[in-house]
C-alpha positions as CSV (number, residue, x, y, z in Angstrom):
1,X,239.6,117.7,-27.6
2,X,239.3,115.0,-30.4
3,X,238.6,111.4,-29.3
4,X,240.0,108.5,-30.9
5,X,238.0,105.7,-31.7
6,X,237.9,102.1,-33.0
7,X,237.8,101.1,-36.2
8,X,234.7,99.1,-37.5
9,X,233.3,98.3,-41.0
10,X,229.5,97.8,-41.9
11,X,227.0,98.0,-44.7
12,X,226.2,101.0,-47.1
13,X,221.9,102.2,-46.3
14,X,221.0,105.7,-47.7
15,X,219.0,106.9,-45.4
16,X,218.2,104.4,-42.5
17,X,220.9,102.3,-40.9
18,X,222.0,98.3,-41.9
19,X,223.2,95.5,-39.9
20,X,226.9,95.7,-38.6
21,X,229.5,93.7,-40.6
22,X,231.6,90.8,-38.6
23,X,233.9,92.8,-37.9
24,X,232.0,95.7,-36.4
25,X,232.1,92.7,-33.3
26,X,235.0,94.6,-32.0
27,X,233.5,97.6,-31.7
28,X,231.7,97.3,-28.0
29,X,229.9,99.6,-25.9
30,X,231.8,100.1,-23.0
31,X,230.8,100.5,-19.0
32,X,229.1,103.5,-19.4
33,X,226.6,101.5,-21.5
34,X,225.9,99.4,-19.4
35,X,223.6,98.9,-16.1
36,X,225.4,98.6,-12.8
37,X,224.5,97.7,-9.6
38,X,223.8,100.6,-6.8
39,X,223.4,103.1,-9.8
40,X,220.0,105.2,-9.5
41,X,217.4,104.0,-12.5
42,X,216.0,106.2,-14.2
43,X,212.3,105.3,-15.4
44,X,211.1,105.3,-19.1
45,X,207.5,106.8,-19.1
46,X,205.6,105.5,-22.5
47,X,205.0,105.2,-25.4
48,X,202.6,108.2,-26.0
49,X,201.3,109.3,-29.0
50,X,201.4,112.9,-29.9
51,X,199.7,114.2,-33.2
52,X,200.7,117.3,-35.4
53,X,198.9,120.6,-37.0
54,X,201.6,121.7,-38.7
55,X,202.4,118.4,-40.1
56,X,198.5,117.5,-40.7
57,X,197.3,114.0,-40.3
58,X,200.2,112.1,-38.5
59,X,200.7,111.3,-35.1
60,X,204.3,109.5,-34.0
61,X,205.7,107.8,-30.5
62,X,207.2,109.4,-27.9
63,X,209.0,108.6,-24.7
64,X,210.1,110.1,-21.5
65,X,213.8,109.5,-19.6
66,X,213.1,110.5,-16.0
67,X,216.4,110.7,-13.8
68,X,216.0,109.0,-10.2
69,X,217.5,112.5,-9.5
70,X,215.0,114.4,-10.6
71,X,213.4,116.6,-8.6
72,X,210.2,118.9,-9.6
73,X,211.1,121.7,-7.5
74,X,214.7,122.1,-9.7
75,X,214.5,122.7,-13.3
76,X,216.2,119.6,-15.5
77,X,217.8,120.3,-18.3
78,X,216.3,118.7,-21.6
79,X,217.4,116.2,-24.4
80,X,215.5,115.4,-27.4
81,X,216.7,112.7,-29.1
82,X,214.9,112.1,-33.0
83,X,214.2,108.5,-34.0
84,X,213.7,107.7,-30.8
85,X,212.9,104.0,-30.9
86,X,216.6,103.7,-31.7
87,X,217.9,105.6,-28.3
88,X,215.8,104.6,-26.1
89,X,216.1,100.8,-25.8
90,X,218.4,99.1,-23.6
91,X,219.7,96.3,-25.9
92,X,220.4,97.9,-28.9
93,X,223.5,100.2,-30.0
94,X,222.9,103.7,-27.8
95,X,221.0,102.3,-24.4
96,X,220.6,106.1,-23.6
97,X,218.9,105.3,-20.5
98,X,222.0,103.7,-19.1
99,X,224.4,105.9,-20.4
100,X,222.1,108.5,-18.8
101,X,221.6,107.2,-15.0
102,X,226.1,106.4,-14.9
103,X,226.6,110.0,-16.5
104,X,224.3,111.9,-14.0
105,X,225.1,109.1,-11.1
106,X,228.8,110.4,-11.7
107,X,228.1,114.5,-12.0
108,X,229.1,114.0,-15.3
109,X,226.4,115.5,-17.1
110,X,223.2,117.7,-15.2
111,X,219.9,116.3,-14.5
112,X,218.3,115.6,-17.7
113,X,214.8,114.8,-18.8
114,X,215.2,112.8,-22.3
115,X,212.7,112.4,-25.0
116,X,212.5,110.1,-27.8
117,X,210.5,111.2,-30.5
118,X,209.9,109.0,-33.5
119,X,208.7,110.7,-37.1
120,X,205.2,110.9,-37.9
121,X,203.5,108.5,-39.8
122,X,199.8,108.7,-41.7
123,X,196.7,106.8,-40.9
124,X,197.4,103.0,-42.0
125,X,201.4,103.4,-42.1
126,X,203.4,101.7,-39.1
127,X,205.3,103.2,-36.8
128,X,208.8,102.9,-37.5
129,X,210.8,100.5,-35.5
130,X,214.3,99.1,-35.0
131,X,213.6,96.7,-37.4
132,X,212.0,99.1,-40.4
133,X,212.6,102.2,-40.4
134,X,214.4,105.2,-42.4
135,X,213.6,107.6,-45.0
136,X,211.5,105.6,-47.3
137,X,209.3,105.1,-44.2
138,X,205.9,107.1,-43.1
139,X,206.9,110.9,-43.2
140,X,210.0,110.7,-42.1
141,X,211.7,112.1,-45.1
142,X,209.6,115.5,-45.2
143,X,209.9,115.9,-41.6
144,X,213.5,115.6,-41.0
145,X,215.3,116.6,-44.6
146,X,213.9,119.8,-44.9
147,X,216.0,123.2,-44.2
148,X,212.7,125.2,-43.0
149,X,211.5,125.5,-39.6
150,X,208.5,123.5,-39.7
151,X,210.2,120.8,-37.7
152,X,211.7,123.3,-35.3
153,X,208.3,124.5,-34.8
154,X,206.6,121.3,-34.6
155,X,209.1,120.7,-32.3
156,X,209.3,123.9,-30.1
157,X,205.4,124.2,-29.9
158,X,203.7,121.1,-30.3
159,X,206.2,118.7,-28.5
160,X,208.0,121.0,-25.8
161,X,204.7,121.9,-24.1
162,X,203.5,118.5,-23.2
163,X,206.9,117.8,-21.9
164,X,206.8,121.4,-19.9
165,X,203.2,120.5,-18.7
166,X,204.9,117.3,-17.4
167,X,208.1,118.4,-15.7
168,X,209.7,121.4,-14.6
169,X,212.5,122.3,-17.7
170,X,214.9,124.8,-17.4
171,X,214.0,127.5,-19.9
172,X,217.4,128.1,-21.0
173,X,218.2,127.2,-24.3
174,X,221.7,126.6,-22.9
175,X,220.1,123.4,-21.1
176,X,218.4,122.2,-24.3
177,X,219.7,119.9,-26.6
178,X,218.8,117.8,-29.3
179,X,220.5,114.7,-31.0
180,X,220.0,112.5,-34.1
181,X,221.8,110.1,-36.7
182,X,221.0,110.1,-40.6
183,X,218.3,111.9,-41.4
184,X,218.1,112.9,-37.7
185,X,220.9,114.2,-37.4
186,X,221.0,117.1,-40.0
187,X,217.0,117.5,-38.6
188,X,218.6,117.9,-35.0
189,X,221.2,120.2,-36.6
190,X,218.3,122.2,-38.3
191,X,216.2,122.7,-34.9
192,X,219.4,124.6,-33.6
193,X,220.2,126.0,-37.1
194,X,217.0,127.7,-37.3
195,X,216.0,128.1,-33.2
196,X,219.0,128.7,-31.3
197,X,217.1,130.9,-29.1
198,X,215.9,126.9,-27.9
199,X,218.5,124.9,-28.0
200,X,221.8,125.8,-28.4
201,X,223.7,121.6,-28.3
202,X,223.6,119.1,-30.7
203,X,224.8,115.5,-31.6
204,X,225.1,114.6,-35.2
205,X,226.4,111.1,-36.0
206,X,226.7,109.5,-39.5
207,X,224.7,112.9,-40.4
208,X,222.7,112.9,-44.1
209,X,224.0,116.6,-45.0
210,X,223.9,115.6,-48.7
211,X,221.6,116.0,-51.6
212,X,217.9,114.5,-50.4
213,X,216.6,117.9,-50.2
214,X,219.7,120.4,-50.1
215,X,221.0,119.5,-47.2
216,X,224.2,119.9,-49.1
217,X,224.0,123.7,-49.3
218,X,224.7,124.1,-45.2
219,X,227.9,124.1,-45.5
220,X,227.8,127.1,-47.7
221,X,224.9,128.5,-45.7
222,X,227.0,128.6,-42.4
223,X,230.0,130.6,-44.0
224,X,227.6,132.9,-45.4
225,X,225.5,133.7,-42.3
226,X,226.3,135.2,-39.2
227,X,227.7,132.3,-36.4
228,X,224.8,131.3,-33.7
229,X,225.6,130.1,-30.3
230,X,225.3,126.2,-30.9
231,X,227.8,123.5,-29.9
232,X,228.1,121.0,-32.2
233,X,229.6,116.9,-32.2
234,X,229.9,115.3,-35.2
235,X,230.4,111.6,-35.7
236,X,230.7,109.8,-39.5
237,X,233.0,107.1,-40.8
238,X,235.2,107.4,-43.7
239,X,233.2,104.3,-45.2
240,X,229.7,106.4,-44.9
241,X,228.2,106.2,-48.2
242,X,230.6,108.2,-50.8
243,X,228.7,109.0,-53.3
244,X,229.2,106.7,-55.8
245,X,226.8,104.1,-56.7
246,X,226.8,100.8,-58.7
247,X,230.6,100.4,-60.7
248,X,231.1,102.7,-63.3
249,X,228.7,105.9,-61.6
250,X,229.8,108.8,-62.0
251,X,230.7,110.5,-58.3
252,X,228.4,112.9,-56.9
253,X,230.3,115.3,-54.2
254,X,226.2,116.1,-53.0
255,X,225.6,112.1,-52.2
256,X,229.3,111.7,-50.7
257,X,228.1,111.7,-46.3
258,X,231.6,111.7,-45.4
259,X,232.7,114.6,-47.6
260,X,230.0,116.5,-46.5
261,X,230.5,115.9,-43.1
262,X,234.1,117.0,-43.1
263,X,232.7,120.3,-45.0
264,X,230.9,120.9,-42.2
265,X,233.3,120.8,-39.9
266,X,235.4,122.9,-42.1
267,X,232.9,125.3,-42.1
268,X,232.0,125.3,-39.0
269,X,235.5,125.9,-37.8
270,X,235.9,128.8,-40.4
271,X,233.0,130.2,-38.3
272,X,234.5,129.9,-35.4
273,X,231.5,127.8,-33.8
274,X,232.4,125.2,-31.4
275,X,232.7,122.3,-33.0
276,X,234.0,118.7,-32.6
277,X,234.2,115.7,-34.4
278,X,235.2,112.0,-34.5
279,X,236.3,110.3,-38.0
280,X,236.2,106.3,-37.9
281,X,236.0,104.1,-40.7
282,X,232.8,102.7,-39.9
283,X,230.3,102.7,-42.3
284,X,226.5,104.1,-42.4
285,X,225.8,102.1,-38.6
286,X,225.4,103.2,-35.5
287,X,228.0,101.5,-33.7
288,X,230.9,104.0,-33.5
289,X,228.1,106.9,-31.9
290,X,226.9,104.2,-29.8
291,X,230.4,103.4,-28.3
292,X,231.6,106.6,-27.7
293,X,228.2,108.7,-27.0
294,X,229.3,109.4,-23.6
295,X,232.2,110.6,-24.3
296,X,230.4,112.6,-26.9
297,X,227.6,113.5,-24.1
298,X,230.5,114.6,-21.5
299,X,231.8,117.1,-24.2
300,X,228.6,118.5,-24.8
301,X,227.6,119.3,-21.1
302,X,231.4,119.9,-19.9
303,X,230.6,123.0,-18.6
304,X,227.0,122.8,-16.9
305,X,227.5,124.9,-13.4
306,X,228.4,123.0,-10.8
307,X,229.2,124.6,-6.9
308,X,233.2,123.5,-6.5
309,X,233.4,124.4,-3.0
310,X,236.9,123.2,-1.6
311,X,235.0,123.4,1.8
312,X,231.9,121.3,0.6
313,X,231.9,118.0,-0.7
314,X,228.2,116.9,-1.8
315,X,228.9,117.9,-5.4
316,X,232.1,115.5,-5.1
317,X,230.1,112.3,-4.3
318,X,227.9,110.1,-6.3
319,X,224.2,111.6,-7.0
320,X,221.8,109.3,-5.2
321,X,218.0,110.6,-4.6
322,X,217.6,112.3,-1.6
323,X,214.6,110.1,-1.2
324,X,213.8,107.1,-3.7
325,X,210.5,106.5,-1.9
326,X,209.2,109.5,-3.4
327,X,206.8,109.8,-6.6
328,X,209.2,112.5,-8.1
329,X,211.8,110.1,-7.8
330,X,209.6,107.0,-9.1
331,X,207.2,108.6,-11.0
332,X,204.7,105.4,-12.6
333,X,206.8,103.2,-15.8
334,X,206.1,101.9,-18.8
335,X,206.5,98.9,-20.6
336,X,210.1,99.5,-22.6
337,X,209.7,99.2,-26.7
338,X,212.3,96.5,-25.5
């Protein structure tokens, strides 16, 4: 299943992301981005601050997605979404609460608790926002670039349990999964890469597999291990930074996003994992993944179980609450970092 998508042109940002280009204009969220009338909110519970042993002396934002849907006596499936301040706005280029409460609305993708997490920062550093933000900002860098599993365990035993402490998650790692762009994305990637006993789906879009500290090498790493049980969606633009810098540079394959991108999906195929992907010619921006992330989402849970009974048709109908009076259905919001 490959999607086809629209064409947009933006500006080159290592690391972060850079205002869209005139003529990115064209390339518009559709419905499914956008809030409708009769469809169940979901509530948006923070910010909250969460600090770190393992990555001493910073603390970083989080927030909560809670589906109208939700109910605690049903395990939710979980979505972790890096960079959060970027996903979980709704006027910027993802709206993921929106895209979240017409997916699940529709039976399109299971009940999911979301969390945006943003990178840590260090006493007297800000916290990143829409409008700064990127590698060359607090410890974002060290956090997300790395191929260890510090991250994965920051993320698995420091974050997870005050999100399990909160609401009832499925335990399977088959109902976990994690999503980032840039830097994100290959941090997302690395979670799975090196925890797939935890989460076994992730998005990547416009992701930094390149030369800021060997992310290069996983394309060669993941011919030369054995395949792990992780779906994967990649998103990048043939006009993602190429490796080649003011006129006259030499080209360097390691700083090239696209090429590496389509090396992973080469060898990710040559693994036999599954895999897809969506080529655009958009630049380093978000706006291609922001259009089509529910198609992307959709792909990712396309199989989640659902009871098709011939003979019973309450999994054929929209998902409204049973009752929206309740507190699990309305647990207590926060103001939006929008």
């Amino acid at each position: 299943m490959k999607f086809v998508p629209f064409c947009l042109l933006g500006f080159l940002l290592s690391g972060s992301t850079a205002p869209a280009a005139v003529t990115d204009d064209v390339y518009e969220l559709g419905p499914d981005s956008q809030r409708h009338p009769g469809v169940p909110q979901g509530k948006i519970i923070g910010p909250a601050s969460l600090p770190s042993s393992l990555f001493t002396n910073t603390t970083r934002n989080y927030w909560v997605y809670v589906p109208a849907q939700y109910d605690p006596a049903k395990p939710a499936c979980l979505m972790i979404f890096e960079d959060g301040h970027a996903y979980v706005g709704t006027n910027g280029d993802f709206r993921i609460p929106y895209v979240f409460d017409n997916l699940i609305y529709r039976r399109e993708m299971p009940v999911t608790i979301a969390v945006f997490v943003n990178p840590g920062h260090h006493p007297g550093e800000p916290e990143p926002t829409d409008a700064d933000w990127g590698d060359g900002t607090g410890n974002r860098r060290l956090e997300y670039n790395a191929l260890d599993d510090k991250y994965a365990r920051f993320t698995i035993d420091e974050l997870m349990p005050v999100i399990t402490r909160q609401y009832n998650i499925s335990p399977d790692p088959e109902n976990h999964a994690i999503a980032g762009a840039s830097s994100g994305a290959i941090c997302a990637f690395t979670v799975a890469w090196q925890r797939p006993d935890q989460f076994r789906k992730v998005i990547s879009s416009i992701g930094s597999f390149t030369a800021i500290m060997g992310g290069d090498a996983y394309p060669d790493i993941i011919r030369t291990n054995e395949a792990k049980p992780i779906r994967v969606f990649l998103e990048d633009g043939l006009n993602d930074n190429r490796g080649v810098g003011r006129a006259g540079s030499a080209y360097s394959p390691g700083r090239d996003w696209h090429g590496q991108n389509i090396r992973m999906v080469e060898a990710l195929t040559a693994k036999k994992y599954d895999v897809n992907y969506v080529w655009g010619l958009g630049t380093h921006s978000h706006k291609q993944a922001g259009a089509i992330m529910p198609e992307m989402l959709r792909w990712l849970w396309r199989d989640y179980p659902r009871n098709d009974n011939p003979q019973d048709a309450s999994n054929r109908s929209f998902f409204v609450p049973a009752d929206t009076s309740s507190p699990a259905a309305n647990p207590p919001a926060a103001t939006s970092p929008r």
